[in-house]
C-alpha positions in Angstrom: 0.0 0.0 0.0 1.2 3.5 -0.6 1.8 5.7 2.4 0.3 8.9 2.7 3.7 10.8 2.2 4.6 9.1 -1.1 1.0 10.0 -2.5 1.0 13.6 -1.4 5.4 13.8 -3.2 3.8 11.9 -6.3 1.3 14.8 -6.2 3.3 17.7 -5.5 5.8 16.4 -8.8 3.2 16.4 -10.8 1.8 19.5 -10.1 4.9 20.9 -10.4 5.5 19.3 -13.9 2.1 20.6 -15.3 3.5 24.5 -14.1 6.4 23.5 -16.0 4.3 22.9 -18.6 2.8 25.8 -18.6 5.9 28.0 -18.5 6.8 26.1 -21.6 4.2 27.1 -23.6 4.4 30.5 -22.1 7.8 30.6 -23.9 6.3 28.4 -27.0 3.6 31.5 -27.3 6.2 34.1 -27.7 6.4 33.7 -31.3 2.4 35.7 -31.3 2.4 39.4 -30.2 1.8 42.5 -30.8 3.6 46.1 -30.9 3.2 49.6 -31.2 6.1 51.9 -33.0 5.4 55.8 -33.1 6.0 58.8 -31.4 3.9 61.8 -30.0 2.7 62.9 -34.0 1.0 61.3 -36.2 2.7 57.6 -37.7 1.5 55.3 -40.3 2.5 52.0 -41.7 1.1 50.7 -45.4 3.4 47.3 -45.6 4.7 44.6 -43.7 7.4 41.6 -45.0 8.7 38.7 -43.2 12.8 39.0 -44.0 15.1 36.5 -44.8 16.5 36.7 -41.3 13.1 35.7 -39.6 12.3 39.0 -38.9 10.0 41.6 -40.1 9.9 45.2 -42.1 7.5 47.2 -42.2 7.4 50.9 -44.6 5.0 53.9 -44.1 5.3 57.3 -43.3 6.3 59.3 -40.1 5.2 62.8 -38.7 7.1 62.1 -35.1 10.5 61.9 -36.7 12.7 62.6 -40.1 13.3 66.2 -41.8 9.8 67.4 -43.1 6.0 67.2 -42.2 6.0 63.7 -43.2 8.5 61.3 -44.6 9.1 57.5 -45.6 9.3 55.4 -42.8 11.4 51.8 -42.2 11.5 50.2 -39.2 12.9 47.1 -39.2 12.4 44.1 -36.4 13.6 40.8 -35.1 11.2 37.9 -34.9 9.5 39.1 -31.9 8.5 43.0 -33.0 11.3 44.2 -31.2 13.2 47.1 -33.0 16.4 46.4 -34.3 16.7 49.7 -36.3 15.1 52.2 -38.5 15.7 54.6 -41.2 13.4 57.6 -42.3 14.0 59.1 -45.7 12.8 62.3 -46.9 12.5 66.4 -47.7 11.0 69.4 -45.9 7.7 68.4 -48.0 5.4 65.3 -47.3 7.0 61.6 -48.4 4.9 58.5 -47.8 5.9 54.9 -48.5 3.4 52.3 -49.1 4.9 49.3 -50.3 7.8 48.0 -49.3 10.0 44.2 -50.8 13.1 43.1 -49.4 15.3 42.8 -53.1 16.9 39.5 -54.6 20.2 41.1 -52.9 19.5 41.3 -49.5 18.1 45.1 -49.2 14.9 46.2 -49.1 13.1 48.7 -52.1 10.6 51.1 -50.8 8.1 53.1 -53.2 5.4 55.7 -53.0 5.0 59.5 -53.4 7.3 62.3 -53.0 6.5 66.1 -52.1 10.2 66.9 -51.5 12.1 66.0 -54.4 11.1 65.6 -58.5 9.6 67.3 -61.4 6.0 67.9 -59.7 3.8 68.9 -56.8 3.6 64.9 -56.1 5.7 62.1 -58.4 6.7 58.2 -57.7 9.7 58.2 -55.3 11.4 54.6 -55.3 14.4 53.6 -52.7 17.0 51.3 -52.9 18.4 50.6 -49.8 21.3 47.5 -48.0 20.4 45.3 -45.6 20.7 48.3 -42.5 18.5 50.8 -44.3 21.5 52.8 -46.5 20.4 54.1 -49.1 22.3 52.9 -52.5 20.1 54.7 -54.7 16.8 56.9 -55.1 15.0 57.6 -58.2 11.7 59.8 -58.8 9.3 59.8 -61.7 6.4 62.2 -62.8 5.7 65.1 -64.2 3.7 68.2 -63.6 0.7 66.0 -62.5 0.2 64.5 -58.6 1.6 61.2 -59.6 1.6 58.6 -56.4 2.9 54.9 -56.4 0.4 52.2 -54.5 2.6 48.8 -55.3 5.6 47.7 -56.0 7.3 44.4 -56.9 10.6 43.1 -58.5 10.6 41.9 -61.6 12.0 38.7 -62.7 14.8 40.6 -65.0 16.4 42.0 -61.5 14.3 45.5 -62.6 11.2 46.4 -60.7 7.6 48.0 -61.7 6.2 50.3 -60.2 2.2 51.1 -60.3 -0.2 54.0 -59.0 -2.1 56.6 -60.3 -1.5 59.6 -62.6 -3.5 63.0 -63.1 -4.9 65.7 -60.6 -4.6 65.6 -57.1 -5.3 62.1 -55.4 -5.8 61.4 -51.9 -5.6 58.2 -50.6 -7.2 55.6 -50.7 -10.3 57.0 -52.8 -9.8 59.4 -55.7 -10.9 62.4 -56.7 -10.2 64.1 -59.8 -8.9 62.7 -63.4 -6.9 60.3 -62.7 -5.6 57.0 -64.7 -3.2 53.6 -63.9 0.3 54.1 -64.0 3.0 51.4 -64.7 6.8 52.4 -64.2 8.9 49.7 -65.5 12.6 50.3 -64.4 15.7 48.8 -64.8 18.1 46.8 -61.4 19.3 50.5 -60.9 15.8 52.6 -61.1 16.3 53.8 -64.4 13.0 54.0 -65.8 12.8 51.5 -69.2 9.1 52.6 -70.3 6.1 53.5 -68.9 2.1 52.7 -69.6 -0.9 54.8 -68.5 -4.9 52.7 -68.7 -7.8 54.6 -68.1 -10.9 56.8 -69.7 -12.1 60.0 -68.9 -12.7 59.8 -65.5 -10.5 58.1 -62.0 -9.0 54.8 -62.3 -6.6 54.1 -59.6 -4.1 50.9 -59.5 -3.6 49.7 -56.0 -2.1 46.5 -56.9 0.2 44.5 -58.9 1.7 41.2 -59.6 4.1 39.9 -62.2 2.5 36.9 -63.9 4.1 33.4 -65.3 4.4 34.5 -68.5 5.9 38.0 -67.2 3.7 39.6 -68.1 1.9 42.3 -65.0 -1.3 42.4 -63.8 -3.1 45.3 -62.4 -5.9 45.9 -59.5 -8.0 48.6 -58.7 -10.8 50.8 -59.8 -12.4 52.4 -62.6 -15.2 55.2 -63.0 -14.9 55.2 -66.6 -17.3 52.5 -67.2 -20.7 53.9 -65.5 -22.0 56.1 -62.5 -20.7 53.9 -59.6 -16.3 52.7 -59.5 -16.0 49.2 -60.6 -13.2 46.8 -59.5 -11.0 47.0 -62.7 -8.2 43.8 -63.4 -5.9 44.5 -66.4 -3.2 42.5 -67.9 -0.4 43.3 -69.8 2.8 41.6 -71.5 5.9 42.3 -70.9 6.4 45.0 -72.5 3.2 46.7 -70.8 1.2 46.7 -73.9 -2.6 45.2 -72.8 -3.2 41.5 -73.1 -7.1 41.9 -71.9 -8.9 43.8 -68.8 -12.3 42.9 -67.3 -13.9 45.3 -64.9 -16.6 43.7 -61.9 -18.8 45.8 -59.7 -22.8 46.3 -59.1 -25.1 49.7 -57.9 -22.2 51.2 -55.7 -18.6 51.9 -56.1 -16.1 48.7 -55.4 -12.4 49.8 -55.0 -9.9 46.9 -55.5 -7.5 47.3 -53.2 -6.0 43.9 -53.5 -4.6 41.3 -55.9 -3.1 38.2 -56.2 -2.0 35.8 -58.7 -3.2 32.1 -57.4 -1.3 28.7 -57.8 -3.6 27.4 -60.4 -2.9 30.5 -62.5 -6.0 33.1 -62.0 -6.4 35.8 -59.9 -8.2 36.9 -57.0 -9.3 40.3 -56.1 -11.1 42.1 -53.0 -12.0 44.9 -51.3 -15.2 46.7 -50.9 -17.4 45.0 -48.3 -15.1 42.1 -48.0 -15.9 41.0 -51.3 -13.3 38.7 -53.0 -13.6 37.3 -56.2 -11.6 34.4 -58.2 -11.3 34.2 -61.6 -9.4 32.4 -64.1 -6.5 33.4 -66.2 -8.6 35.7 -68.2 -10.4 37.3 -65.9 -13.5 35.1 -66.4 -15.1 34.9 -62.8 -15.3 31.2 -61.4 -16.8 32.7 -58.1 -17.4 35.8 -55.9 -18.0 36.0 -51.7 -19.4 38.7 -49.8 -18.2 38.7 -46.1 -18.8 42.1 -44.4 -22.4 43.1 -43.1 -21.2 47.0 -44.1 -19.9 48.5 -47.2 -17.4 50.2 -45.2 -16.0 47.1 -44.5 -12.8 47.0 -47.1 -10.4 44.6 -47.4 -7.2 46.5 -47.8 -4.6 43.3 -48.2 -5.3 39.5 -49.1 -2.8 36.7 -49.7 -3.4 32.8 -50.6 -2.7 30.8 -48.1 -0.2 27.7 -48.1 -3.6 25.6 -47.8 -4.9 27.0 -51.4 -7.1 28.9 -49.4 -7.1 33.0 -49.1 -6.5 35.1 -46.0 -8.1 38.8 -46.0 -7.3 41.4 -44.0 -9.6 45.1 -43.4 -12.0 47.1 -41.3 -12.5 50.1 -40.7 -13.2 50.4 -36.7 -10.8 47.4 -36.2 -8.5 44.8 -37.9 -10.6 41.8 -38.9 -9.0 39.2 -40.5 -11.2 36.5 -42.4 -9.8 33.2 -43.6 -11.4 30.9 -46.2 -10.6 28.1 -48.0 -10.2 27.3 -51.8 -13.7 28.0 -52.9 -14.0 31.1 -50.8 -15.7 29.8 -47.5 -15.2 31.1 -44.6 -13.1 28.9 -42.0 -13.0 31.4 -39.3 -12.0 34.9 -38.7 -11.2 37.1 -35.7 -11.5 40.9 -34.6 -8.6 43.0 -33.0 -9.4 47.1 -31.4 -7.6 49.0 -29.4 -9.4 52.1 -30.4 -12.1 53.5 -32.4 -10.7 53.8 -35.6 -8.1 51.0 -36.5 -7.4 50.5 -39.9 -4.9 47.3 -41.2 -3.5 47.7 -44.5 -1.1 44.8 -45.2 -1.4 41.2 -44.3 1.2 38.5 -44.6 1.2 34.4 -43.8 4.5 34.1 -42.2 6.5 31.2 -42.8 5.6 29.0 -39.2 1.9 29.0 -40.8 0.8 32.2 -38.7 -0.2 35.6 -39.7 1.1 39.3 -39.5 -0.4 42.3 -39.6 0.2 46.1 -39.8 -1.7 49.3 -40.3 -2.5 52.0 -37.6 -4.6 52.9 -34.7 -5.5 56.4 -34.3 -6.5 58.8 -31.3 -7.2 62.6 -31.2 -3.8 64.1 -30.9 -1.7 61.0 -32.8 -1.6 57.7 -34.4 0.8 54.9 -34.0 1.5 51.9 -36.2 0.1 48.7 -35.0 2.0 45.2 -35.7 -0.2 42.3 -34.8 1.5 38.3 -35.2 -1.0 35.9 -35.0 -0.6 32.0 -34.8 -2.5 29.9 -37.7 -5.7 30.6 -36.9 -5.6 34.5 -36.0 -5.2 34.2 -32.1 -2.7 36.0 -30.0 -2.5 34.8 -26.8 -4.1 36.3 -24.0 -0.5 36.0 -22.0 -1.1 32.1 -20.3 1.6 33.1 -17.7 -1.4 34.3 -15.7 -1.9 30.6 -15.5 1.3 29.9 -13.3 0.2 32.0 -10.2 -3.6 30.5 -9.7 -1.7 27.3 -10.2 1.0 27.5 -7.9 -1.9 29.0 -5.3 -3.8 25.5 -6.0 -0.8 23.6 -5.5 -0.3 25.4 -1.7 -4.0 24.9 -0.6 -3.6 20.8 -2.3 -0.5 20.7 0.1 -2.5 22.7 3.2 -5.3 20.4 2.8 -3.3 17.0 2.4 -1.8 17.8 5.5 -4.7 18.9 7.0 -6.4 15.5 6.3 -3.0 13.8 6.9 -3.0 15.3 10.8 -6.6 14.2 11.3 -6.0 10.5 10.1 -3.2 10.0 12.6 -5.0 11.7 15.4 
């Protein structure tokens, strides 16, 4: 027969083991957080990439720090959100980055809109920095027109394109004015090769872009040309930018494609307005369409295919809400993050341990910060199990009190 003080040791270990346990996974958990990077103006962050190093970049603009009333903004961080350094880069004038890759070299290449430096009021700015954030070159391009740069992706000839919107003054994200797509195609050093504008007598603004198989480029975003209300507008080019076919998608109200992607089975995928994505084959054909938001203010500002074959899509307007589907566009789960009123995300990544990152701002009266949220592979951070440990270790003191306790009275 056991004794008494054998049962009550056997006990204690494994109680002890199970806090172990839960220390563990404490540490296990680490890899999901969050972070806020800013200062007392106002901050904002348009892109987020995983690195090469298993950390993370992330490219905006800044009003807390830098020479002017706003300038490009890249903060760079180990695995965990912690800062390991970061660059701002502009003029006395306002300079916004909003896309952001880390180059076949080892840098990173940042692109979006000048007020400091170029030909006009606003033109394309495009960075090429090292590893640290040094810049190794800068080129602009524009004219006498507000000319401001959405996307921006390397190209498989080592040159990079460069896509936005051309005409009068644009403010982001919705339009207003004459505006059409524009499609800088540069060479490994920033000089531009050619350039394509799309569009009809009213806005069309390209928010997105990919380089397809046959590398040729396709273009997201939105058209007014076409009737009263925007439509989503997809168009694809060869390689030489010349138009292989467009397709435009929309109903009664105006649909803004903020994002694209070109899926494994060699279609695309677009969707914004009211959480509305859309899959289509290689020519545009749709093969199906999903609505997800209860409001049209609900946008989906950044989407990516998941490693499943599913799609992941990130928006909101009074919160980050990030939806997941699967292949055929239904919804596996999603999940809601606040800290204030107005919390906007505007780019989504799947990180390479099968989780999730996202960054865009969250805003108060007198500032905004930028908000970096890594979630594990199915959208949850953590809510800190180290609170665990303490009721645990309180249970294991009253098991010992009371094992005692009952211990004394059997001997008495």
């Amino acid at each position: 027969m056991v004794s008494s003080k054998k049962l009550l040791f056997s006990s204690i270990v494994v109680l002890v083991l199970l806090s172990f346990l839960l220390v563990t996974s404490v540490k296990a958990s680490s890899e999901m957080w969050n972070q806020l990077y800013g200062g007392s103006e106002y901050d904002f962050a348009y892109s987020i990439i995983e690195t090469s190093d298993g950390g993370f970049a992330i490219a905006g603009c800044t009003g807390s720090f830098g020479a002017g009333g706003g300038d490009f903004w890249l903060i760079k961080t180990d695995e965990y959100g912690d800062v390991e350094w970061n660059r701002t880069y502009g003029g006395t004038g306002v300079d916004c980055a909003y896309s952001l890759i880390e180059t076949s070299d080892g840098g990173f290449a940042l692109a979006g809109v000048t007020d400091s430096f170029g030909a006009g009021g606003n033109d394309f700015w495009l960075i090429k920095t090292d590893f640290f954030g040094n810049i190794e070159w800068n080129q602009t391009y524009g004219g006498s027109d507000s000319n401001i740069a959405y996307v921006l992706v390397e190209t498989s000839d080592g040159g990079y394109a460069l896509a936005g919107s051309s005409g009068s003054p644009l403010y982001f994200p919705i339009g207003v004015g004459t505006t059409d797509f524009w499609l800088v195609k540069t060479d490994a050093y920033g000089n531009m090769e050619w350039n394509k504008t799309y569009g009809g007598p009213e806005d069309e603004v390209a928010y997105s872009l990919v380089e397809t198989a046959d590398r040729g480029l396709a273009l997201g975003g939105y058209t007014e040309s076409g009737g009263e209300s925007g439509h989503f507008w997809l168009v694809k080019t060869d390689v030489s930018g010349t138009v292989d076919w467009n397709q435009t998608y929309g109903g009664s109200k105006s649909n803004y494609a903020f994002s694209l992607v070109a899926t494994s089975d060699g279609g695309f995928a677009l969707a914004s307005t009211n959480f509305w994505l859309i899959k289509t084959d290689a020519y545009g054909t749709v093969e199906w369409n999903y609505t997800y938001g209860i409001k049209y203010d609900h946008i989906v500002y950044s989407m990516v295919e998941t490693f499943d074959g599913g799609f992941a899509l990130a928006g909101g307007e009074n919160g980050f809400w990030l939806v997941k589907t699967d292949a055929y566009g239904n919804m596996e789960w999603n999940q809601t993050y606040q800290r204030s009123e107005c919390d906007r995300p505007y780019s989504l990544i799947q990180t390479s341990d099968g989780g999730y990152a996202l960054v865009g701002d969250t805003i108060n009266l007198a500032s905004s910060d930028v908000w970096v949220i890594k979630a594990n592979e199915t959208g949850i951070i953590p809510e800190f199990p180290s609170g665990i440990i303490l009721p645990l270790l309180l249970v294991v003191t009253v098991f010992v009190i009371v094992f005692k306790k009952k211990l004394f009275h059997q001997k008495s």
